[in-house]
NUVO-768147 format. One line per field, with one value per residue (C-alpha): y, z, x; residue number from 1; residue in three letters. Coordinates in Angstrom, 3 decimals, always signed. Each point is the difference from the previous one (the first is absolute). Layout:
BEGIN
y	c(Y / ...)
z	c(Z / ...)
x	c(X / ...)
seq	c(NUM / ...)
type	c(ala / ...)
This chain:
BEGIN
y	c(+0.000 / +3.053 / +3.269 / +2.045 / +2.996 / +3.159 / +2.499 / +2.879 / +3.314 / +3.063 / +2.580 / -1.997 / -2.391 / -0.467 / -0.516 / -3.858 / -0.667 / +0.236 / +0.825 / -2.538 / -0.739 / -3.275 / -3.525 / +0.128 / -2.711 / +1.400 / -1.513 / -0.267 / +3.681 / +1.077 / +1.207 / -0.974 / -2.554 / -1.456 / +1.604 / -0.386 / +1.995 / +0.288 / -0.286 / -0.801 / +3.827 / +1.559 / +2.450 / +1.905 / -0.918 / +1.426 / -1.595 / +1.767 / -0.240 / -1.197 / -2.971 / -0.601 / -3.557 / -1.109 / -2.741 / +0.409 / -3.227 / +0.812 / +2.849 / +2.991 / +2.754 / +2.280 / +3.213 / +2.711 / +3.293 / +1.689 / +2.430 / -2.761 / -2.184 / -1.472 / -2.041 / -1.677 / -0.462 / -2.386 / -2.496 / +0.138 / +4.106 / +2.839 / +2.045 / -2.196 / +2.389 / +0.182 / +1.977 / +1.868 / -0.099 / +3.232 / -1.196 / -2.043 / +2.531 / +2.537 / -2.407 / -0.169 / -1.011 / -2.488 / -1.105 / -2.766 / -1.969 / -4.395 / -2.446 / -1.831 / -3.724 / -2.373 / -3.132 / -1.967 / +1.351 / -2.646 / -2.313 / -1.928 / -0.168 / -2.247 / -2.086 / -0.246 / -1.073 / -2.882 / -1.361 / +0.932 / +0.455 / +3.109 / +3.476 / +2.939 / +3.274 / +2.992 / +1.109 / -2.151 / +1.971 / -1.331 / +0.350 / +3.505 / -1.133 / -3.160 / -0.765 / +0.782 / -1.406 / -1.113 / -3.642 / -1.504 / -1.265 / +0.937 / -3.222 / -3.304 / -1.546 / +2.393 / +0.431 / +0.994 / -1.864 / +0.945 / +0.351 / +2.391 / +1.972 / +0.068 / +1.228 / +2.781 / +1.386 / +0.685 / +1.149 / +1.836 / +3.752 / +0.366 / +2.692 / +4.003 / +2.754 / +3.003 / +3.482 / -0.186 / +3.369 / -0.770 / +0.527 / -2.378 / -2.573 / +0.629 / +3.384 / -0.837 / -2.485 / +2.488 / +2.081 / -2.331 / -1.630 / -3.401 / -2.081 / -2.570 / -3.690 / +0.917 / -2.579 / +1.107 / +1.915 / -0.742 / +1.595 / -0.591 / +0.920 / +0.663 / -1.797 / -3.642 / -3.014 / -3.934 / -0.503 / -2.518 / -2.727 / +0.440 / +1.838 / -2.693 / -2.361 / +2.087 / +0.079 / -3.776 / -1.175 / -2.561 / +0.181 / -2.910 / +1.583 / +0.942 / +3.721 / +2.047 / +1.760 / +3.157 / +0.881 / +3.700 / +2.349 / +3.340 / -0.274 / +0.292 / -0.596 / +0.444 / +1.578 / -0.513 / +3.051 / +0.071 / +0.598 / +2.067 / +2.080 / +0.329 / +3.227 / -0.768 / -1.628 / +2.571 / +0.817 / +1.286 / +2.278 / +0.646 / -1.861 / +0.775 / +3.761 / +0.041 / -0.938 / -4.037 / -1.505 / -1.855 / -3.487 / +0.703 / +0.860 / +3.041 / +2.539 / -1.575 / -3.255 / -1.728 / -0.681 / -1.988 / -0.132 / -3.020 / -2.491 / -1.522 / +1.984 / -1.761 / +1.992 / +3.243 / -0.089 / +2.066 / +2.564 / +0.017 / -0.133 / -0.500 / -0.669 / -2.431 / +0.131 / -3.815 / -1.965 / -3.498 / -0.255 / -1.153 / -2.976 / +2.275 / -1.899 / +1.458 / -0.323 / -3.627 / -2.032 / +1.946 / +1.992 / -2.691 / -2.151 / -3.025 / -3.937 / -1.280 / +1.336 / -1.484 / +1.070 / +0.886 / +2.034 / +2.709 / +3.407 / +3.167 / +1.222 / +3.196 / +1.701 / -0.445 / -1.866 / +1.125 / +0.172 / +1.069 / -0.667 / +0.257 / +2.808 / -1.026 / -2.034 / -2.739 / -2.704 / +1.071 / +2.775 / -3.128 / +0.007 / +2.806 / +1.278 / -0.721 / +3.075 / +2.318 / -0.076 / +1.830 / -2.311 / +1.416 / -0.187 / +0.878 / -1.437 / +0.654 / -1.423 / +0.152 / +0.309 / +3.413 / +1.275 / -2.331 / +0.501 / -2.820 / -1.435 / -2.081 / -2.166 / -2.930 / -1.000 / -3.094 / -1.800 / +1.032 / -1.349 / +3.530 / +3.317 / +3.678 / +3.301 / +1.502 / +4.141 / +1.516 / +2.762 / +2.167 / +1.626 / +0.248 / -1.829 / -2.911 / -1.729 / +0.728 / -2.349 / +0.673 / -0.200 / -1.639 / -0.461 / -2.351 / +0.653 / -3.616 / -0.458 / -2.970 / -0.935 / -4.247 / -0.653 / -2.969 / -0.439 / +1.844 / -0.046 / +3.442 / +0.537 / +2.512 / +0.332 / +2.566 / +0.649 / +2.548 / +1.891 / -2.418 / -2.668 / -2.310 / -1.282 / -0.890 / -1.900 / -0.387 / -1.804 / -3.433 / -1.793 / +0.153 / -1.540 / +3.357 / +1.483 / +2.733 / +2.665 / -1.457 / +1.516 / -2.865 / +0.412 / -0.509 / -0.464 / +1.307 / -2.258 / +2.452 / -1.428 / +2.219 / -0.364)
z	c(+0.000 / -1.186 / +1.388 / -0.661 / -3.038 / +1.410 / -1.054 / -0.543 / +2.067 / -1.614 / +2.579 / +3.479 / -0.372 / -2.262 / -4.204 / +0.380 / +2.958 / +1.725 / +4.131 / +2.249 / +1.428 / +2.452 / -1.531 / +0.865 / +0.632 / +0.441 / +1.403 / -2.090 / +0.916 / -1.973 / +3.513 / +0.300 / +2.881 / -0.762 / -2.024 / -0.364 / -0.022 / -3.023 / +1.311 / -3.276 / -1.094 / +3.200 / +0.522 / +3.191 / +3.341 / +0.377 / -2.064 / -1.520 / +1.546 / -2.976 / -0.330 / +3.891 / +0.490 / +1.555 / +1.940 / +1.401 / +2.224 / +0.425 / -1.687 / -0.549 / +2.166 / -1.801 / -0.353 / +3.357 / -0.507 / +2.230 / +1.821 / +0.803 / +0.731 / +4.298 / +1.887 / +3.076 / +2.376 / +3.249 / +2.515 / +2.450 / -0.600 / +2.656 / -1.961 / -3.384 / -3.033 / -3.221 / -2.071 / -3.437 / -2.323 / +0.634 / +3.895 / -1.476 / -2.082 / +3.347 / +1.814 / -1.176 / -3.393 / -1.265 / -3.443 / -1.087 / -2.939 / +0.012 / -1.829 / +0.287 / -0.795 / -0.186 / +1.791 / -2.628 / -2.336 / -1.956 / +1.562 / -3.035 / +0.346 / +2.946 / -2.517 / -2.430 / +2.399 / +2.114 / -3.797 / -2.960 / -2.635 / -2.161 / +1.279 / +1.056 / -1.847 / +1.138 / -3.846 / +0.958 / -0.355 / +1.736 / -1.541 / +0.301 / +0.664 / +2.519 / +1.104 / +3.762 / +2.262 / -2.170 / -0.836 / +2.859 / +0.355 / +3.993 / -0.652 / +2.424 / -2.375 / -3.314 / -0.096 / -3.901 / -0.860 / +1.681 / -3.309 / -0.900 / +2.724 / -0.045 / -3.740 / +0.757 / +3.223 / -0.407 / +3.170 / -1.390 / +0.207 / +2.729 / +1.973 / -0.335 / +1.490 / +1.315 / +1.835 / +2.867 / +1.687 / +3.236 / +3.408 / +2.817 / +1.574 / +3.546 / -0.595 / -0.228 / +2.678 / +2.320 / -0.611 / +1.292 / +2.633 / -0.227 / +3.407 / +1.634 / -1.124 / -3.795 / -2.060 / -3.352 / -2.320 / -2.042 / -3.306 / -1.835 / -3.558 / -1.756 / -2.436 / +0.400 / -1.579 / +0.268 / -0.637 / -2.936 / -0.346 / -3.294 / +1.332 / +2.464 / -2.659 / -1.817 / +3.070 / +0.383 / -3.357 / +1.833 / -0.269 / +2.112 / +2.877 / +2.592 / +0.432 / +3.218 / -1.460 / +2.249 / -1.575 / -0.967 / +1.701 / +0.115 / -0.738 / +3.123 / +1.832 / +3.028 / +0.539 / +3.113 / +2.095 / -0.681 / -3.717 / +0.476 / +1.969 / -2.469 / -0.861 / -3.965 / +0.163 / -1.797 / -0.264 / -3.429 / -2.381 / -2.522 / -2.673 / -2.526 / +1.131 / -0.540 / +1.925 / -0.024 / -2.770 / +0.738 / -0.979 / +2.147 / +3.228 / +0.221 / +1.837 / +3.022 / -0.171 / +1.823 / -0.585 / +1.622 / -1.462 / -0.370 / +0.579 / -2.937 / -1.442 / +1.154 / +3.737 / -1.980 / +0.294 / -2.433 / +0.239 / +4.564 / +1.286 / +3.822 / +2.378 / +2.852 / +2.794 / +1.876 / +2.509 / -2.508 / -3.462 / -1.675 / -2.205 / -3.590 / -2.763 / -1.643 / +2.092 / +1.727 / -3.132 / -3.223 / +0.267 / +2.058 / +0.101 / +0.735 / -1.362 / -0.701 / +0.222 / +3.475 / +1.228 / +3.804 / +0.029 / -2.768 / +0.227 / -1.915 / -2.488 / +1.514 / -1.249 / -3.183 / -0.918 / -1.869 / -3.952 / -3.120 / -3.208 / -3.395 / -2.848 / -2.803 / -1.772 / +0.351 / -1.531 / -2.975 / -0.605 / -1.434 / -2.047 / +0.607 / -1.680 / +1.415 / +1.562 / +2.697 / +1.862 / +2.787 / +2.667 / +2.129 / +2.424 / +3.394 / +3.360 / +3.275 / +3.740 / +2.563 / +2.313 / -1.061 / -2.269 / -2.473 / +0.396 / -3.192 / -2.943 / -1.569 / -3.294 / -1.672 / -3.620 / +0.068 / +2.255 / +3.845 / -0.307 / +0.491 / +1.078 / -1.066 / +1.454 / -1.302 / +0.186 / +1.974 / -0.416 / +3.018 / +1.720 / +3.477 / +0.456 / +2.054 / -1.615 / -3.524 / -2.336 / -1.823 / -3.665 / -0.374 / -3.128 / -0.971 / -3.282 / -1.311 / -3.129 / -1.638 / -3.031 / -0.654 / -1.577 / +2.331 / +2.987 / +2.996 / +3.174 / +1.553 / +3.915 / +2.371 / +3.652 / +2.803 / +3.189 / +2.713 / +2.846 / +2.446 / -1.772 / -1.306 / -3.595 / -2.516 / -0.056 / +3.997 / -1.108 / -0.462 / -1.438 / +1.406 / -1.100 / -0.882 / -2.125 / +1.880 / -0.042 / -2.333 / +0.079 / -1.661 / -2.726 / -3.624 / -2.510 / -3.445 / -2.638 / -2.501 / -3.596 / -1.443 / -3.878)
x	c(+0.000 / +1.734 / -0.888 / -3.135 / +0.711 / -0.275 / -3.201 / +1.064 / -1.478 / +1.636 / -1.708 / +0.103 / +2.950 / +3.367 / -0.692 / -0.775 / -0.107 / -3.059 / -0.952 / +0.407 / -3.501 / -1.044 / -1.553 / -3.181 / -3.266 / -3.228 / -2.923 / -3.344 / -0.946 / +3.482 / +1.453 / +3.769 / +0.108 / +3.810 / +2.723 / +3.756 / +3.080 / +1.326 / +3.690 / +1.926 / -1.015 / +1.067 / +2.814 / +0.788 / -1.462 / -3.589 / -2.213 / -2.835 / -3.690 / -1.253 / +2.406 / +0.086 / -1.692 / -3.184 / -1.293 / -3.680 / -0.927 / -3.626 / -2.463 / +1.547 / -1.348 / -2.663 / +1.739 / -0.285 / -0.197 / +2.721 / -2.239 / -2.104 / +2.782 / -0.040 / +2.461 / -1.019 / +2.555 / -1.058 / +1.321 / +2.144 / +0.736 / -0.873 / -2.142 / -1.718 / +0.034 / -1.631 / +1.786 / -0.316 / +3.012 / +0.516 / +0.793 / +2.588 / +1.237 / +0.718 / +2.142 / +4.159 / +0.335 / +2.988 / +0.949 / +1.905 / +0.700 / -0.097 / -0.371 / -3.231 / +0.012 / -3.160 / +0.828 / -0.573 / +2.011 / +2.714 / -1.953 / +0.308 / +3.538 / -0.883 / -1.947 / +2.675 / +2.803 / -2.113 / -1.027 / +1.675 / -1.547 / -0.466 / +1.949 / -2.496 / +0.884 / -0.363 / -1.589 / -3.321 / -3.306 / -3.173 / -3.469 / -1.500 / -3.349 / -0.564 / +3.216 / -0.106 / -2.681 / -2.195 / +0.896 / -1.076 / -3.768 / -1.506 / -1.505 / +1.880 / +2.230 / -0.237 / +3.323 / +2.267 / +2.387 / +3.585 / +1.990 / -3.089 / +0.783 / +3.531 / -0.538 / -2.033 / +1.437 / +3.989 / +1.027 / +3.397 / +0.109 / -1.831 / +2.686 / +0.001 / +2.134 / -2.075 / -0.019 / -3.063 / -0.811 / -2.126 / +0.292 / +2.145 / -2.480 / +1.225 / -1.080 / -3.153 / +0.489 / +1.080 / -2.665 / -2.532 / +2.319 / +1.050 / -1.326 / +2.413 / -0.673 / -0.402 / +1.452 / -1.012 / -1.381 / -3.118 / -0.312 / -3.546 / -0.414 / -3.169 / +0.493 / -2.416 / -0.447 / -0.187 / +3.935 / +0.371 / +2.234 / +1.632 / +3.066 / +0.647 / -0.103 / +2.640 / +1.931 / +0.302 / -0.277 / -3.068 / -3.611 / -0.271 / +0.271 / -2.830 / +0.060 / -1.552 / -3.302 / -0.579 / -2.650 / -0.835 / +2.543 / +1.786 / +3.653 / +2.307 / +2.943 / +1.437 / +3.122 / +2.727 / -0.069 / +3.523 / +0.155 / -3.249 / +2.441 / +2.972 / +0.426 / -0.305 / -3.524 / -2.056 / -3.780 / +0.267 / -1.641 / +2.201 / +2.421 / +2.537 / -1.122 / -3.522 / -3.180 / -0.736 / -1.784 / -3.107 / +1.523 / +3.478 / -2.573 / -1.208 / -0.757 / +1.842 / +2.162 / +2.819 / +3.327 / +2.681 / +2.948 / +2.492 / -3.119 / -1.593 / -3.125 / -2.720 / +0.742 / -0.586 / -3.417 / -1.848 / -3.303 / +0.133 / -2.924 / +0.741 / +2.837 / -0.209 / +2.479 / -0.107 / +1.456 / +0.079 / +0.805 / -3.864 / +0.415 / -0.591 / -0.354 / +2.836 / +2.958 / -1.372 / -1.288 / +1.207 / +3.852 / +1.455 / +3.370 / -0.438 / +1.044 / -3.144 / -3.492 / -0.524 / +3.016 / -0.630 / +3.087 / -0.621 / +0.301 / -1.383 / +2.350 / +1.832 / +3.301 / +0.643 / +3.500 / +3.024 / +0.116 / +1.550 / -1.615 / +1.388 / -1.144 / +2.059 / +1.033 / -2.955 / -0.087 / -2.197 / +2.722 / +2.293 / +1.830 / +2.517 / +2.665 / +3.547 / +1.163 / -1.003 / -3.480 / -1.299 / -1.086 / -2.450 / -3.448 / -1.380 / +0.115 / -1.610 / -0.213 / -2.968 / +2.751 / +0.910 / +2.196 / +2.264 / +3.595 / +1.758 / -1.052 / +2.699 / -0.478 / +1.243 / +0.009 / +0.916 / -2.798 / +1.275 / +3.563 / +1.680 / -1.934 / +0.749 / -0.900 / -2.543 / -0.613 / -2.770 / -1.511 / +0.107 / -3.110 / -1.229 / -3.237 / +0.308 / -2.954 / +0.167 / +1.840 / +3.475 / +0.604 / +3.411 / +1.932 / +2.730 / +2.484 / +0.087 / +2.658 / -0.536 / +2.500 / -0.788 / -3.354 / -1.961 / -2.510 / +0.583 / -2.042 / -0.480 / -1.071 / -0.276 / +0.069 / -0.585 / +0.599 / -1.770 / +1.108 / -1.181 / +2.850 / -2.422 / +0.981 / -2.494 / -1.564 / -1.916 / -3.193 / -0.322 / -3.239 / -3.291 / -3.199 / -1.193 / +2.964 / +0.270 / +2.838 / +2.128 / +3.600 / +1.938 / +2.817 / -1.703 / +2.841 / -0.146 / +1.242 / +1.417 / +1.428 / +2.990 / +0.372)
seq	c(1 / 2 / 3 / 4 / 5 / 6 / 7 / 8 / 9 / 10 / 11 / 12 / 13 / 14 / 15 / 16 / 17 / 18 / 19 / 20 / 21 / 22 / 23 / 24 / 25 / 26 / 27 / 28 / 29 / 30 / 31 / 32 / 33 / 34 / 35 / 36 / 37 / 38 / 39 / 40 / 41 / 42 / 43 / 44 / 45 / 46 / 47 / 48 / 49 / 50 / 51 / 52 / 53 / 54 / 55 / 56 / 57 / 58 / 59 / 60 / 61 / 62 / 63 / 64 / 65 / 66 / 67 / 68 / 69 / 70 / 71 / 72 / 73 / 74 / 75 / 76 / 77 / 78 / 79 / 80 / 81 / 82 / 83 / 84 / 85 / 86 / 87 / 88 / 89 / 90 / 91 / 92 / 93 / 94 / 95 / 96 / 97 / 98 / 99 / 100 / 101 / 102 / 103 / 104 / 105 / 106 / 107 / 108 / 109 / 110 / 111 / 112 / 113 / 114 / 115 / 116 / 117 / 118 / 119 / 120 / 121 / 122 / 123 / 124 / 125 / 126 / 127 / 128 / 129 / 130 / 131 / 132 / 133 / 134 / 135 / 136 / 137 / 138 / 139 / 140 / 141 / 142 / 143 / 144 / 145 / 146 / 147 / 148 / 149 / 150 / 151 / 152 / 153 / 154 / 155 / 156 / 157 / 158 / 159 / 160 / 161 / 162 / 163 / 164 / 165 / 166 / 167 / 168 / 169 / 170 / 171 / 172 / 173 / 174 / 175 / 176 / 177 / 178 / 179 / 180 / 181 / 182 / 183 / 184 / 185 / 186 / 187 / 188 / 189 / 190 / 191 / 192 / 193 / 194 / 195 / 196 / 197 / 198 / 199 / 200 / 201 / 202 / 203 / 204 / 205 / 206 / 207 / 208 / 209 / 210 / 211 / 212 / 213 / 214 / 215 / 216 / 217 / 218 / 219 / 220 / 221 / 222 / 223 / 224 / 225 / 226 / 227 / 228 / 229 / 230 / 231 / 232 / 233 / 234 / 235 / 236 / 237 / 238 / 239 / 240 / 241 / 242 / 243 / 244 / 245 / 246 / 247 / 248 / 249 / 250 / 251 / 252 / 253 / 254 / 255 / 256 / 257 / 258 / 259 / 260 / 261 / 262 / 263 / 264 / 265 / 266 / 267 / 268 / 269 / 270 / 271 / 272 / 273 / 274 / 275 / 276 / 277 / 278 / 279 / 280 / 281 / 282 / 283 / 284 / 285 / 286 / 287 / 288 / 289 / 290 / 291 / 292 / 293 / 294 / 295 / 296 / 297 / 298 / 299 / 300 / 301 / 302 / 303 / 304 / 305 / 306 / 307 / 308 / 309 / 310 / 311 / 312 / 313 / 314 / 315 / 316 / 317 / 318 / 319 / 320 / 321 / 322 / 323 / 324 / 325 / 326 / 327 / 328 / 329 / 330 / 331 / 332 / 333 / 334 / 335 / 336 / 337 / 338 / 339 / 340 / 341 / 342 / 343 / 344 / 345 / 346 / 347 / 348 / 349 / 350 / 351 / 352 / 353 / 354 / 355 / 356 / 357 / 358 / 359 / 360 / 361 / 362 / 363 / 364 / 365 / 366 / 367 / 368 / 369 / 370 / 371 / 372 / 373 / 374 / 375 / 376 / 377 / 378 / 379 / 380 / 381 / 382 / 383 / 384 / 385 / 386 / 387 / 388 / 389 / 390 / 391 / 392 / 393 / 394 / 395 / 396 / 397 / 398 / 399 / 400 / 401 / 402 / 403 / 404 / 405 / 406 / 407 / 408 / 409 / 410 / 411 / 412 / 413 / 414 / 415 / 416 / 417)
type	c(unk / unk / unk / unk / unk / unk / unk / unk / unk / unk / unk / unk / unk / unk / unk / unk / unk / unk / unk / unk / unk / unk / unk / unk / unk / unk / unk / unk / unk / unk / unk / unk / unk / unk / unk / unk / unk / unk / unk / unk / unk / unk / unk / unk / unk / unk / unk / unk / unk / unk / unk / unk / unk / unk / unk / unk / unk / unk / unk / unk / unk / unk / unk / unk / unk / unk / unk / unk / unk / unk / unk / unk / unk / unk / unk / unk / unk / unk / unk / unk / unk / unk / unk / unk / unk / unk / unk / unk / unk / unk / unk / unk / unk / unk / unk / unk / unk / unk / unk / unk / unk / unk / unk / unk / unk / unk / unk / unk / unk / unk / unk / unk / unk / unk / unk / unk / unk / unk / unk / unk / unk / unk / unk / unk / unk / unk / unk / unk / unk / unk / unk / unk / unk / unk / unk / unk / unk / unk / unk / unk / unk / unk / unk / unk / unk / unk / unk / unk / unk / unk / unk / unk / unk / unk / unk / unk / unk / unk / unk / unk / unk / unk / unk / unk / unk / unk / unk / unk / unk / unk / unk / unk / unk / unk / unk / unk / unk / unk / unk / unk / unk / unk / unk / unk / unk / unk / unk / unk / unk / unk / unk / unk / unk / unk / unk / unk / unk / unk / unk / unk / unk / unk / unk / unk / unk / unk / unk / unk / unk / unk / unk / unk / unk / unk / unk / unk / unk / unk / unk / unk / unk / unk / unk / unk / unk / unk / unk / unk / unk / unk / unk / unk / unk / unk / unk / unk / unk / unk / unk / unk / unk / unk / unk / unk / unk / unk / unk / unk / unk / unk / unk / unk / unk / unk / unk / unk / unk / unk / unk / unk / unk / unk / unk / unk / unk / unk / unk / unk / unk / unk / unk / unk / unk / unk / unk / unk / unk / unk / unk / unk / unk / unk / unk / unk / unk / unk / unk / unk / unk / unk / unk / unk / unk / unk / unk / unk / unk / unk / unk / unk / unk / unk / unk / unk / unk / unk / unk / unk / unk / unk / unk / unk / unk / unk / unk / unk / unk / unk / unk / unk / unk / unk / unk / unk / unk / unk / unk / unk / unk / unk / unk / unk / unk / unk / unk / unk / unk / unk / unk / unk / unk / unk / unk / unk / unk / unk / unk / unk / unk / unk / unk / unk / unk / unk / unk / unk / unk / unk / unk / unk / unk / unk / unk / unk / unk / unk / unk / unk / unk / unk / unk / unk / unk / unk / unk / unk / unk / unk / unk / unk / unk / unk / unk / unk / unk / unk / unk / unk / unk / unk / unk / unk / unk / unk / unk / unk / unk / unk / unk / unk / unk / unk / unk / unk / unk / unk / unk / unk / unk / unk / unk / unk / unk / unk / unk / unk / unk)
C-alpha cells in the first residue's frame, strides 16, 4: 500500500498537498463518533483541532449552550456548588500543552505480535459511515464476525499533541474544601448510553467472551485524589487557542495529562468527591490490564507507558534510493517528559543517538530525527526506542487481554535499491 496522493489546496495548504484533517466514522445521523489522526501528514508538535482524534464511548452529549452551561459539584466538600462556566472561568487559569493518547491505540500491534499474520499500517482508513459501535446486535449472542471487526476498526493513529487552556482542579477543589477521608474524585459526563461491545471485541480480538452489560449510563470515572490534585489536571475550555469544539467536550471538560484519554472525560456534568473508588464501568470492566478476562488481579489502565514511533520511512515508502534519508518520528512518556530516542537499522543489534528536539513541556511528545546514510542496496530493519525522565526504556507494557497502552518497538522493514 503506497501512500495516499496529495489534493492539492492552493488557498489553505501548500500546491498539492492538502490540510491534514482526522479519519472520521459517523454514526447513522452523519455525526462523527470515531476519527483518527492522520499522523503520517503531521509536522510540528500541536496538531490541528480538526485532525485531533476522537473516541466517543457512549452518545455524544447534545450540544450546551455556554450561558446555560451548570456544574454540580457535591460530596464530601464544605460548601456544594453549582457553578456556571463563567465560575470556572474566575478562578486561576493554567495552560499546558500534552499529548493525549486513547488507550487503545496500537492496540493492534498487540495483535500482530501474539499472532503473526499481516502488519497493521498506519495508512489504514476505516469506513466513514458504520464503523464504530454499530456492529454489534443488543440482542444475547448477535455478535459480527471478529475479522469483520478488526477490518473496520483500525486502532492506529489514535494519539494527538494539544494546547488545553482551563483552570487547575485543586483550584476548584479548594474552593469548595476538600473533607478528610476523600479518596477520590468522581467525574460524571453527560454524555449516556448502553456501552456496546464492539470496541471490546476490537480490544481482544474475541467475541466469545461474556461482557458486563451496565445497562444505560452516563460516562464516568473516578479519579485518585492524588492526581485530582496534581497541579496539571485541568478543567478545560479551550484548545489549540480557541474555545472547545462540541465533539472535543465542550463547554467544560477534563484533562489529565500523562494518563490515557479515556480519564479526560469530556462535556462535565458533575464532580463527586468520595471516600471509595465506585466500580464505573469504564475503569473496572472496559480500560483494564489484566491476563485474562477473569483475571481477579486487574487493574484500570493509568499512566500511559514510554514510546517512540516511526514517521518515515514505512514500509510502503520501499524501495529507496541508496543514499541519504532522514530518519525521523515522535515519542512520548506518561511519565513525563522523554529524555533519548536512539535507533537501529539493522534490527536492534547496535543503537544510535537520535536528535531531539528541545522544548519545555513535560507532557508533550518530541520529534526526533536520525541522519541514516545508506550506500549497499538490500533489506534493512529500522527501530526506534525511547527513554523518559523517570529511566524507564521503551518499551514498559507487556500484553494484556485488552491491548491496552501499547508502547512496544515496531520495526520497519525498509528495502534499499
Amino acid at each position: 500500500m503506497a501512500r495516499p496522493e496529495v489534493e492539492g489546496e492552493w488557498v489553505q495548504g501548500w500546491p498539492d498537498r492538502a490540510r491534514a484533517r482526522a479519519m472520521p466514522s459517523k454514526d447513522a445521523e452523519g455525526k462523527t463518533i470515531y476519527a483518527r489522526t492522520p499522523l503520517l501528514d503531521l509536522e510540528g508538535l500541536i496538531t490541528p483541532t480538526d485532525a485531533f482524534y476522537v473516541v466517543c464511548q457512549l452518545n455524544a452529549a447534545e450540544p450546551i449552550h455556554p450561558d446555560d452551561y451548570r456544574l454540580a459539584v457535591k460530596g464530601l466538600v464544605e460548601k456544594p456548588l453549582e457553578l456556571t462556566l463563567a465560575d470556572v472561568q474566575e478562578l486561576p487559569t493554567r495552560t499546558i500543552r500534552t499529548v493525549m493518547e486513547c488507550a487503545g491505540d496500537d492496540g493492534e500491534f498487540f495483535h500482530w505480535q501474539k499472532k503473526g499474520g499481516a502488519k497493521p499500517t498506519r495508512l489504514k482508513k476505516q469506513k466513514e459511515q458504520g464503523g464504530w459501535n454499530q456492529m454489534a446486535g443488543k440482542a444475547a449472542g448477535d455478535r459480527p464476525n471478529i475479522e469483520d471487526v478488526l477490518n473496520a476498526v483500525p486502532t492506529t493513529c489514535l494519539v494527538s499533541g494539544g494546547e488545553w487552556t482551563g483552570t487547575p482542579l485543586f483550584e476548584l477543589l479548594k474552593m469548595v474544601g476538600v473533607m478528610p477521608g476523600v479518596k477520590s474524585v468522581h467525574f460524571v459526563g453527560y454524555d449516556r448510553g448502553r456501552p456496546d461491545p464492539t470496541p471490546q471485541y476490537a480490544a481482544t480480538g474475541r467475541t466469545d467472551i461474556a461482557f458486563h452489560d451496565p445497562g444505560v449510563i452516563n460516562y464516568d470515572k473516578a479519579l485518585p485524589l492524588e492526581k485530582a490534585l496534581h497541579p496539571d489536571t485541568l478543567l478545560c475550555w479551550a484548545q489549540n487557542g480557541e474555545y472547545l469544539q462540541h465533539i472535543h467536550g465542550a463547554p467544560l471538560r477534563l484533562v489529565v495529562p500523562g494518563w490515557s484519554g479515556n480519564w479526560s472525560v469530556k462535556w462535565l456534568k458533575e464532580i463527586n468527591l468520595l471516600d471509595h473508588t465506585p466500580p464505573c464501568y469504564y475503569q473496572t470492566h472496559y480500560f483494564v490490564h489484566g491476563n485474562a478476562a477473569d483475571d481477579p488481579a486487574r487493574k484500570p489502565c493509568m499512566e500511559l507507558g514510554c514510546k517512540s514511533i516511526i514517521l518515515y520511512p514505512i514500509e510502503e515508502d520501499s524501495p529507496l534510493p541508496r543514499g541519504r534519508h532522514v530518519v525521523k518520528g515522535y515519542a512520548w512518556s506518561g511519565a513525563g517528559a522523554v529524555r533519548k530516542v536512539e535507533v537501529s537499522t539493522n534490527g536492534g543489534k547496535t543503537w544510535q543517538p537520535a536528535r531531539l528536539e528541545d522544548h519545555n513541556d513535560r507532557w508533550l511528545w518530541r520529534r526526533w530525527t536520525f541522519l541514516w546514510n545508506v550506500d549497499r542496496p538490500g533489506r534493512y530493519s529500522i527501530m526506534a526506542r525511547a527513554t523518559d525522565e523517570a529511566g524507564r526504556v521503551q518499551p514498559q507494557t507487556p500484553w494484556n487481554f485488552q491491548t491496552k497502552h501499547f508502547d512496544g518497538i515496531v520495526p520497519m522493514d525498509i528495502e534499499v535499491t
